[in-house]
C-alpha positions as CSV (number, residue, x, y, z in Angstrom):
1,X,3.7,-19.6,-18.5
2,X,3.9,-22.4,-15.8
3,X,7.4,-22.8,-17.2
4,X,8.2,-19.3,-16.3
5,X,6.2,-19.1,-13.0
6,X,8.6,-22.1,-11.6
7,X,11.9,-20.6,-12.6
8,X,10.9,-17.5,-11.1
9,X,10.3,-19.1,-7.6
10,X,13.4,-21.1,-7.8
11,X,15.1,-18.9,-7.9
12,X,13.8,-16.9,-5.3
13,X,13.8,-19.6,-3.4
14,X,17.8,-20.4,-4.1
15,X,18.5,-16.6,-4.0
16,X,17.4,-16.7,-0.9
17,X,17.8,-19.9,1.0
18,X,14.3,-21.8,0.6
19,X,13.9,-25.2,-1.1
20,X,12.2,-24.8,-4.7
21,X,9.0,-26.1,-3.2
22,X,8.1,-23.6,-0.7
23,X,5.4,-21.8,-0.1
24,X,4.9,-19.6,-4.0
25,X,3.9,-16.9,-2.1
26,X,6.7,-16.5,0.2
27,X,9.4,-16.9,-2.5
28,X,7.6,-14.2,-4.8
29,X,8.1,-12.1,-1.1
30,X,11.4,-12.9,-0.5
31,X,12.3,-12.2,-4.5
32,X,11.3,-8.7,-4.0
33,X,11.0,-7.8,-1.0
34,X,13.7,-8.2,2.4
35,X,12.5,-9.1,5.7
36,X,9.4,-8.4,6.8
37,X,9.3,-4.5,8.3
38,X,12.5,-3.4,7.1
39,X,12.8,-0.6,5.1
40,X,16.5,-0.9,3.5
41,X,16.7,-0.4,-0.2
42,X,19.0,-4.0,-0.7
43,X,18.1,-4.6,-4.3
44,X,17.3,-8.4,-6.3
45,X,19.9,-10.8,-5.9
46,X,22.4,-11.4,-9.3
47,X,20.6,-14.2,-9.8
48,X,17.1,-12.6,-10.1
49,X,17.6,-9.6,-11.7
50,X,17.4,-10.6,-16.0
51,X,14.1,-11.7,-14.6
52,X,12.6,-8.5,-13.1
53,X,11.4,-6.7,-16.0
54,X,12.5,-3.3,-15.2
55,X,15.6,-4.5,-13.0
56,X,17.2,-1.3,-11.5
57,X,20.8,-2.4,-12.4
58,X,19.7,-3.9,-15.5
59,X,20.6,-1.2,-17.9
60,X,23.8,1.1,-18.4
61,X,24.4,3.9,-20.1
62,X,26.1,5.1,-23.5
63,X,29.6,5.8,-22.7
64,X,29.7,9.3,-23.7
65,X,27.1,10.1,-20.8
66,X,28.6,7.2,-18.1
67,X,30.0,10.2,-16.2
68,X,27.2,12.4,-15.5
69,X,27.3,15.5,-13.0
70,X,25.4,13.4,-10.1
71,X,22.9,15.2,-7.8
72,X,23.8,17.4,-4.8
73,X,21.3,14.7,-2.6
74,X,20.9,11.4,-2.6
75,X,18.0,9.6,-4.0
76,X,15.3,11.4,-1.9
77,X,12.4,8.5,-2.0
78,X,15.2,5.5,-1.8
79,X,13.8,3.1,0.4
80,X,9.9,3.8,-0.4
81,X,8.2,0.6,-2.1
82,X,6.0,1.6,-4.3
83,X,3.2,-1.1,-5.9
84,X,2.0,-0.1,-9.4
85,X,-1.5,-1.1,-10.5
86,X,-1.8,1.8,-13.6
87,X,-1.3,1.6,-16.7
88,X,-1.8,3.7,-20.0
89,X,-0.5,7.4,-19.2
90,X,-1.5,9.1,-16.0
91,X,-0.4,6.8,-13.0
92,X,2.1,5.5,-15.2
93,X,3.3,9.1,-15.8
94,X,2.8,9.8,-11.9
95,X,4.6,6.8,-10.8
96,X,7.6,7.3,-13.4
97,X,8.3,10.4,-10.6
98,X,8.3,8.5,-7.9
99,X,11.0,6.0,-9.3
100,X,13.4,8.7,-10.8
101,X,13.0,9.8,-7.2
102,X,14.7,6.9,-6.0
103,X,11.3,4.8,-5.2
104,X,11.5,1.2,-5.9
105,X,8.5,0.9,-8.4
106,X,7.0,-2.9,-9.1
107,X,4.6,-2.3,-12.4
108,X,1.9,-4.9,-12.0
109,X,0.9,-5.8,-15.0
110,X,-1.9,-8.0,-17.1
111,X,-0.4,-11.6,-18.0
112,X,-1.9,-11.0,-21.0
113,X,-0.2,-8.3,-23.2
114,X,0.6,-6.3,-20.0
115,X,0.3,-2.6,-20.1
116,X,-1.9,-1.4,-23.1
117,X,0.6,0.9,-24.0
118,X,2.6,-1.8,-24.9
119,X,1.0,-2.2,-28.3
120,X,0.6,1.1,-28.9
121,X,2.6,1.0,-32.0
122,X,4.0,2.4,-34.6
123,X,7.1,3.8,-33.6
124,X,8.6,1.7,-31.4
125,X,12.3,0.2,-30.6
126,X,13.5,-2.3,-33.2
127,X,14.8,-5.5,-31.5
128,X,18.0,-6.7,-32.1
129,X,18.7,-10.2,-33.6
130,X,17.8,-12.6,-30.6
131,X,21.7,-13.6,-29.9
132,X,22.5,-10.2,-29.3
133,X,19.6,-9.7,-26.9
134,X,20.6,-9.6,-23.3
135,X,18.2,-12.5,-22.3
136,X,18.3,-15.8,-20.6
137,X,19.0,-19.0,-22.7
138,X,15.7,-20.2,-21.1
139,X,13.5,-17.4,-22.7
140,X,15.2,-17.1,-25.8
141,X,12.5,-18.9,-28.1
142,X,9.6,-16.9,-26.1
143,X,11.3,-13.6,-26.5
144,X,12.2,-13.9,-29.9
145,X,8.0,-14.0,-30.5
146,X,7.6,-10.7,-28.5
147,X,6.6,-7.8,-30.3
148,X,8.8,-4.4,-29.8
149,X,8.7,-2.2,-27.1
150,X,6.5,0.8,-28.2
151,X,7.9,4.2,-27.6
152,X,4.7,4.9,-26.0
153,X,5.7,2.4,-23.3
154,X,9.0,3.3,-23.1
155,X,8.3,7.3,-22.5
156,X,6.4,6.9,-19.0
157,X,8.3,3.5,-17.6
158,X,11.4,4.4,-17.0
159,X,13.5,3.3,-13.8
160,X,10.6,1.0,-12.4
161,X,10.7,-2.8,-12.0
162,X,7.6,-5.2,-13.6
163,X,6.3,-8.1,-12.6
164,X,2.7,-9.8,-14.4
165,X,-0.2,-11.2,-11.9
166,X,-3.7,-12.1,-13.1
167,X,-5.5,-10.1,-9.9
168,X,-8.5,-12.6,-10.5
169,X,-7.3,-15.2,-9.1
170,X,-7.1,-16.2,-5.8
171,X,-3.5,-16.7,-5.9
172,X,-2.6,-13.7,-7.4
173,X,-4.2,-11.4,-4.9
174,X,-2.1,-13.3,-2.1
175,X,0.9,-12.0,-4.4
176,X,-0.5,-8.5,-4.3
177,X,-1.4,-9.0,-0.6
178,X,2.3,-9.9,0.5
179,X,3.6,-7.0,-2.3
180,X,1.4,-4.7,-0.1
181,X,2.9,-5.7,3.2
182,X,6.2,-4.2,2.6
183,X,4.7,-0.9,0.2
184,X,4.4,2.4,1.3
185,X,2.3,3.2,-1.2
186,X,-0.4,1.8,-3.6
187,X,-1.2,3.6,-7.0
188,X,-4.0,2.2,-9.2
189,X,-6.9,3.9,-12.4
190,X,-9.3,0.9,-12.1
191,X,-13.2,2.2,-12.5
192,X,-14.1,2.9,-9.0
193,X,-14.8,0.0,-7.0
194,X,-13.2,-2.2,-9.2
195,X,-10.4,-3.2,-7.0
196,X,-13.1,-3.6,-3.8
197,X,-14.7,-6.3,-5.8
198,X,-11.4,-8.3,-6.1
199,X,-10.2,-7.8,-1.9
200,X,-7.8,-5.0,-3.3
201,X,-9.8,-1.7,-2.4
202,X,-8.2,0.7,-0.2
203,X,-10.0,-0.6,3.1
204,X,-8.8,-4.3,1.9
205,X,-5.1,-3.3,2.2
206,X,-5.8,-1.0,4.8
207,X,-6.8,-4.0,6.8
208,X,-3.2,-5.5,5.7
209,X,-0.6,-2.1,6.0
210,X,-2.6,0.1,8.3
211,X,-0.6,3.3,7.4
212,X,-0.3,2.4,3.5
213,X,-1.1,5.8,1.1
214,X,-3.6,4.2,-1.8
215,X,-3.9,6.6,-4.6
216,X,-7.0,6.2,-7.1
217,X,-6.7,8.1,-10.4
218,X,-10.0,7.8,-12.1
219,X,-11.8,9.8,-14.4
220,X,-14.6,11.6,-12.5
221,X,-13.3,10.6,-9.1
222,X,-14.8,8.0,-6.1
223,X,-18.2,9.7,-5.9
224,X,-21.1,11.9,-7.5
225,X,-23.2,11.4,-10.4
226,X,-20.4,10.6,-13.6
227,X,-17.9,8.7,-10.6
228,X,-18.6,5.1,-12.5
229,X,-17.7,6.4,-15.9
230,X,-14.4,6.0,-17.4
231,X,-12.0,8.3,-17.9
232,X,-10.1,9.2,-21.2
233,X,-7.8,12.5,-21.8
234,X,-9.6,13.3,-24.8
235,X,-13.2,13.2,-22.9
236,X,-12.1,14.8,-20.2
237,X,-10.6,17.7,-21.9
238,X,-14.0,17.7,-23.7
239,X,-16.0,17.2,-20.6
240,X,-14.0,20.1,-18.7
241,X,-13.6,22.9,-20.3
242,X,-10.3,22.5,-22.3
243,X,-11.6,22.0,-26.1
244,X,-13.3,25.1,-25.7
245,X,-10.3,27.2,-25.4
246,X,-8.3,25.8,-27.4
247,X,-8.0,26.8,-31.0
248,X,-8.7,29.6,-33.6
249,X,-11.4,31.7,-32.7
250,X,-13.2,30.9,-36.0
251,X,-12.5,27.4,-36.4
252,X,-13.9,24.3,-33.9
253,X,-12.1,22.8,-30.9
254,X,-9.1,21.3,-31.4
255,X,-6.8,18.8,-28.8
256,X,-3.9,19.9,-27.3
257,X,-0.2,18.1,-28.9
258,X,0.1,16.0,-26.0
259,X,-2.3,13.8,-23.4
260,X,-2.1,17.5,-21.0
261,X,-4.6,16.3,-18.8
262,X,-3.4,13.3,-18.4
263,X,-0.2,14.3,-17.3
264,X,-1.2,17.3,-15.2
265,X,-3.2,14.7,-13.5
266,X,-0.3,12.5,-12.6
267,X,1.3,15.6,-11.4
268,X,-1.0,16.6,-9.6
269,X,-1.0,12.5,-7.9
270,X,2.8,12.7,-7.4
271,X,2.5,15.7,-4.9
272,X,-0.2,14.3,-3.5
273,X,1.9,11.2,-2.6
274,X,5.2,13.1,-1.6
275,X,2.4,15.0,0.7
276,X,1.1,11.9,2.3
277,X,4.1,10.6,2.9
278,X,5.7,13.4,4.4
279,X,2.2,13.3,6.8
280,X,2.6,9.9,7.7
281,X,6.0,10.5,9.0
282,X,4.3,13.0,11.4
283,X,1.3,10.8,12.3
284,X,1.8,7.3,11.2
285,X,-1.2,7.5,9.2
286,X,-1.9,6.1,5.5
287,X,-4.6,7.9,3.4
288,X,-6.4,7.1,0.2
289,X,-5.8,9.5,-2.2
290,X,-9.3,10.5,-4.8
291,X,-7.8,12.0,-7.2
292,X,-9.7,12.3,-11.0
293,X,-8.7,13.8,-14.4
294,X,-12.3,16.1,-13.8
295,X,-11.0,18.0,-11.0
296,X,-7.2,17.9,-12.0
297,X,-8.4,19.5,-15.5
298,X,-10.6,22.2,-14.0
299,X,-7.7,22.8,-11.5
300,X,-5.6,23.4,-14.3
301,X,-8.2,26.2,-16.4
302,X,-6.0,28.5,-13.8
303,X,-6.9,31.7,-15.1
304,X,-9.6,31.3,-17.4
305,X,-11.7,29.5,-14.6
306,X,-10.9,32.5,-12.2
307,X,-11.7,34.8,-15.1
308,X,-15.1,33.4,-15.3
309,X,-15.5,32.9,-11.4
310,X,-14.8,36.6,-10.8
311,X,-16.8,38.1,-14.3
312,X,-18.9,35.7,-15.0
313,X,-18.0,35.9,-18.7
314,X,-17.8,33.2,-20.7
315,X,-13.9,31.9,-21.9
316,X,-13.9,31.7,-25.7
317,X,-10.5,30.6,-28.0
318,X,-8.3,32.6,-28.8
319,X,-5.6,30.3,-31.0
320,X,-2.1,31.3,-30.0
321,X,-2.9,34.6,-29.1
322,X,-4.1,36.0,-25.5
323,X,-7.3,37.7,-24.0
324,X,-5.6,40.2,-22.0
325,X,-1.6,40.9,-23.6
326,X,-1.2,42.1,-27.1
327,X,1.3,41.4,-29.0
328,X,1.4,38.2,-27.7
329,X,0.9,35.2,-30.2
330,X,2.4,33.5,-33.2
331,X,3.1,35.5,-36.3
332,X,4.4,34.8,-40.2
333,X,8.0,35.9,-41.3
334,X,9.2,35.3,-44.6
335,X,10.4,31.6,-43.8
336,X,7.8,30.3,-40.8
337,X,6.4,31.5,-38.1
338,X,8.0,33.5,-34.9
339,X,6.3,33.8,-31.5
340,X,6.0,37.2,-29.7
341,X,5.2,38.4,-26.3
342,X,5.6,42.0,-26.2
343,X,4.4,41.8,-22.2
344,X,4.4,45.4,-21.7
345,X,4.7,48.8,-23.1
346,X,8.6,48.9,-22.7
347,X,9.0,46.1,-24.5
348,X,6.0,47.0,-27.6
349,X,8.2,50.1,-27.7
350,X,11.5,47.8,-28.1
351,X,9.9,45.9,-30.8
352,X,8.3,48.5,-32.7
353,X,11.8,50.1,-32.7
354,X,13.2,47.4,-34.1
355,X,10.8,46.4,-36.7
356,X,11.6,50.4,-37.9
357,X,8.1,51.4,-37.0
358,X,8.4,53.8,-33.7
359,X,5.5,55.8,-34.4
360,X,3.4,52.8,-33.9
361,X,4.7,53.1,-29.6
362,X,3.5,56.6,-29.9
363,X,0.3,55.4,-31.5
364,X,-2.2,56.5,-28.9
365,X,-4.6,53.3,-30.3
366,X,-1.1,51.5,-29.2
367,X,0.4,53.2,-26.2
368,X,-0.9,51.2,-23.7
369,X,-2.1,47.4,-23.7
370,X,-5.4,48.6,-22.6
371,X,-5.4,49.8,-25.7
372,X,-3.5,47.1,-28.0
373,X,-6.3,44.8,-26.6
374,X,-9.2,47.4,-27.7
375,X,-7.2,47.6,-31.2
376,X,-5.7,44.6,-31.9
377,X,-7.7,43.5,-35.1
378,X,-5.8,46.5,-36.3
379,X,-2.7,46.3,-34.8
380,X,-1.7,42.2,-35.5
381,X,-1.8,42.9,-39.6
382,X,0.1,45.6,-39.2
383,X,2.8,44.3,-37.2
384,X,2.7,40.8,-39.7
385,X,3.3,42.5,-42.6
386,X,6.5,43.9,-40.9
387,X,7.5,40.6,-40.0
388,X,7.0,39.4,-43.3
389,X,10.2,41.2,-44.7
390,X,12.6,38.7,-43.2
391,X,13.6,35.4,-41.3
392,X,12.2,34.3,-38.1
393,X,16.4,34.0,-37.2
394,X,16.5,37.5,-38.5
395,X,14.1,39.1,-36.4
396,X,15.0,37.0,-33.3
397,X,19.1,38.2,-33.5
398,X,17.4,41.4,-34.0
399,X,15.5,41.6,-31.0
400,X,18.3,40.1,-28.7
401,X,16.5,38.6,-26.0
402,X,15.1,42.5,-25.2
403,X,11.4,41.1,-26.3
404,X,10.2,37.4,-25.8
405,X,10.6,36.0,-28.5
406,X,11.1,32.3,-30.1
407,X,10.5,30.5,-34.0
408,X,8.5,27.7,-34.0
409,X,11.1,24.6,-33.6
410,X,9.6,21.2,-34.7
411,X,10.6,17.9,-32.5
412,X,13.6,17.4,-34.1
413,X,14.9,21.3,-34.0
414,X,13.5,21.1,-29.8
415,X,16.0,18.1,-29.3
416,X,19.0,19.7,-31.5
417,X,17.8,23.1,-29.5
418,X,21.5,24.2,-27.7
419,X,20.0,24.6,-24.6
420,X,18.5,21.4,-24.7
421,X,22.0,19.7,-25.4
422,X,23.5,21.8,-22.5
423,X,20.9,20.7,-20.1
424,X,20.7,17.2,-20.9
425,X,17.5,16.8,-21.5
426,X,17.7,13.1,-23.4
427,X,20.2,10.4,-22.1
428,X,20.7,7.1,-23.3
429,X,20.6,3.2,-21.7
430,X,20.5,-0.3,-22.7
431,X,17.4,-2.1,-23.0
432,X,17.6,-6.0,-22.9
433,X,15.9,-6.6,-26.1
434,X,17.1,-3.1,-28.6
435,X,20.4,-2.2,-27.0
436,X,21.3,1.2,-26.4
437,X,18.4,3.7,-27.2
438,X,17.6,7.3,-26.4
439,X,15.0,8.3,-23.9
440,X,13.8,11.6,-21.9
441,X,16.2,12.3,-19.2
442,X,14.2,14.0,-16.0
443,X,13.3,17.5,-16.3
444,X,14.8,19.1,-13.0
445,X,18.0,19.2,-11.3
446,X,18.9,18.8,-7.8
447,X,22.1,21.2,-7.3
448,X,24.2,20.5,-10.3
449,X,22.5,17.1,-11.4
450,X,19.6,15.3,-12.3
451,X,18.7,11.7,-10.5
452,X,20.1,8.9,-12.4
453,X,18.1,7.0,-15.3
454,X,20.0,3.3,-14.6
455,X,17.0,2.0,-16.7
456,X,14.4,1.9,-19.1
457,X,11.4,-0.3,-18.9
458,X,11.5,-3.4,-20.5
459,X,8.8,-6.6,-21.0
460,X,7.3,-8.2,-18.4
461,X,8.4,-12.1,-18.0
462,X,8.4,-13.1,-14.4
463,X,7.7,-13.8,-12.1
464,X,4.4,-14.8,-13.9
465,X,1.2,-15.9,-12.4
466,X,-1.5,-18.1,-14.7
């Protein structure tokens, strides 16, 4: 680790003019950072960047996607320096937005394993044999010992630099310190008051940038009675109302596919920080940003917590189906399953047509969703068994786009989806250690393109402080 640490400063000190035995701290400032006050986005020097672990113009794409449509606007967040103290899903997640924005992200991370994601394994990205690897001579022997990047690392890292720095110690806090001086914005999910204890709470590097934004993601949030506990997706989903909505009616709770609240929750911090910033431009103010996985959760019950608000009745589960529309759930055909979302009475009358029962539109039990919601324990088995008589393709070419309607696609099916090869929704770049390997390409598009993805995340190596 030593070994590393003193590359890494000499060459920030020959990158950028200073003998090899200057001040640590100032060559770890001039590695990634310019000038003092300046806010131009000049990027590591050649001879720094196969250090950075996430280097910006580390990675290239696949050659059939070197070409792709580029954005009606430039980068919109180039120039914003962004220090990264998350880890797991949510910041990550929430500061993955920022970079593909154009932000320059620095991931610091643990000296000891890094992000716990990391090891989050099985799947992950096989390595290549060590002299195909894109890495220094130097590191060769140390890298060859690394364990492969997890594809739970590699989904929310994308397109942001990483550096490791025990916070602990003395020395590594005057790191973080002189990091701070040149960020816009802080994000961290340490337990509340975590950070205060080691001189890196919001006040503390208020004290250093006066207008920095400092976003906390915890799980209950700075204050009130549950503030100290930690926060999990899981517990939180428990703890807020999700589990009890989701899943069959007659069956327990059940989690959602994915970390949702978690992710909303990074959402939610990514607005909160392209809202901050676009304040401090006005006023030249920083804020800290509370923002918890509690409130973003309950935030995100949308309906079913105004529901409740308004009636005061209690939410219950209702699988795929829906309190207030019916048809609208997941049904059997003769091969799988299809979903339908007959969303008014034009389009019940559309699909009744075409599933050769129009009496059932005429139906006065059926006539109106008021009542297809008062009937519906009658109405579903009759409508399954029609389904039943053919393919979920069938009935969807039947329909014709004139009733929602979609099968039930696995992973792969969703990736091979035609839309999802028109719209680019994947693209591919070269990771130091695996070579060229497929990641998620950002989901929205700014006139005809989407930002760039020059880079996927990669393992932290320096520079490295003991």
């Amino acid at each position: 680790m030593s070994r590393i640490l003193a590359r890494s400063f000499a060459l920030a000190a020959k990158s950028t003019g200073r003998n090899a035995g200057a001040d640590p701290v100032a060559a770890v400032q001039a590695h990634w950072f310019p000038a003092s006050g300046s806010r131009r986005t000049d990027r590591l020097p050649s001879s720094a960047r196969h250090l950075s672990s996430s280097s910006r113009l580390a990675s290239q794409p696949l050659d059939q996607i070197a070409k792709p449509v580029p954005p009606s606007i430039p980068p919109p967040l180039k120039g914003i320096k962004v220090v990264d103290l998350t880890r797991v899903l949510a910041g990550p997640y929430c500061t993955m937005l920022l970079a593909d924005l154009g932000a320059d992200v620095i991931k610091v991370e643990h000296p000891k394993g890094g992000d716990d994601t990391r090891a989050w394994a099985p799947p992950s990205a096989p390595s290549k044999p060590i002299d195909q690897q894109r890495v220094p001579n130097s590191k060769r022997d140390a890298w060859s010992k690394l364990p492969e990047e997890s594809a739970y690392f590699l989904a929310v890292n994308r397109n942001k630099r990483s550096i490791t720095v025990d916070l602990k110690s003395q020395e590594g806090r005057e790191i973080l310190h002189n990091l701070v001086r040149q960020a816009d914005v802080v994000v961290e999910n340490y337990l509340p008051g975590k950070l205060s204890s080691m001189q890196l709470g919001y006040e503390d590097l208020k004290n250093i940038k006066p207008d920095i934004i400092y976003a906390s993601i915890t799980g209950y949030g700075q204050t009130g009675p549950f503030g100290p506990s930690a926060g999990y997706d899981v517990i939180i989903a428990a703890d807020a109302g999700l589990f009890h909505i989701t899943g069959e009616p007659d069956r327990p709770p059940v989690k959602v596919g994915v970390a949702v609240t978690d992710l909303t929750t990074g959402l939610y911090v990514h607005g909160a920080i392209m809202a901050a910033l676009l304040g401090r431009a006005t006023t030249g103010q920083g804020v800290h940003i509370d923002a918890s996985l509690f409130e973003a959760q309950i935030a995100t019950l949308a309906n079913v917590a105004s529901s409740y608000l308004i009636s005061g009745k209690e939410a219950t589960r209702w699988g795929t189906a829906h309190p207030s529309i019916v048809p609208y759930q997941v049904m059997p055909t003769s091969d799988g399953y299809i979903m339908v979302g007959a969303g008014n009475d034009g389009q019940f009358k559309t699909l009744t047509g075409v599933l050769g029962k129009p009496a059932l539109a005429a139906d006065e039990r059926f006539a109106s969703n008021a009542g297809r919601v008062a009937n519906r324990d009658v109405l579903i088995p009759l409508l399954e068994e029609l389904l039943k008589t053919q393919t979920a393709q069938h009935w969807i070419d039947k329909l014709g786009g004139r009733v929602p309607a979609a099968p039930i696609r696995n992973i792969k099916q969703t990736f091979e989806h035609p839309q999802a090869v028109a719209r680019g929704v994947t693209t591919e770049v070269d990771h130091p250690r695996a070579g060229r390997i497929k990641i998620s390409a950002p989901a929205v598009r700014y006139g005809e393109g989407k930002m760039p993805v020059s880079l996927c995340a990669k393992r932290a190596s320096a520079p490295s402080i003991n």
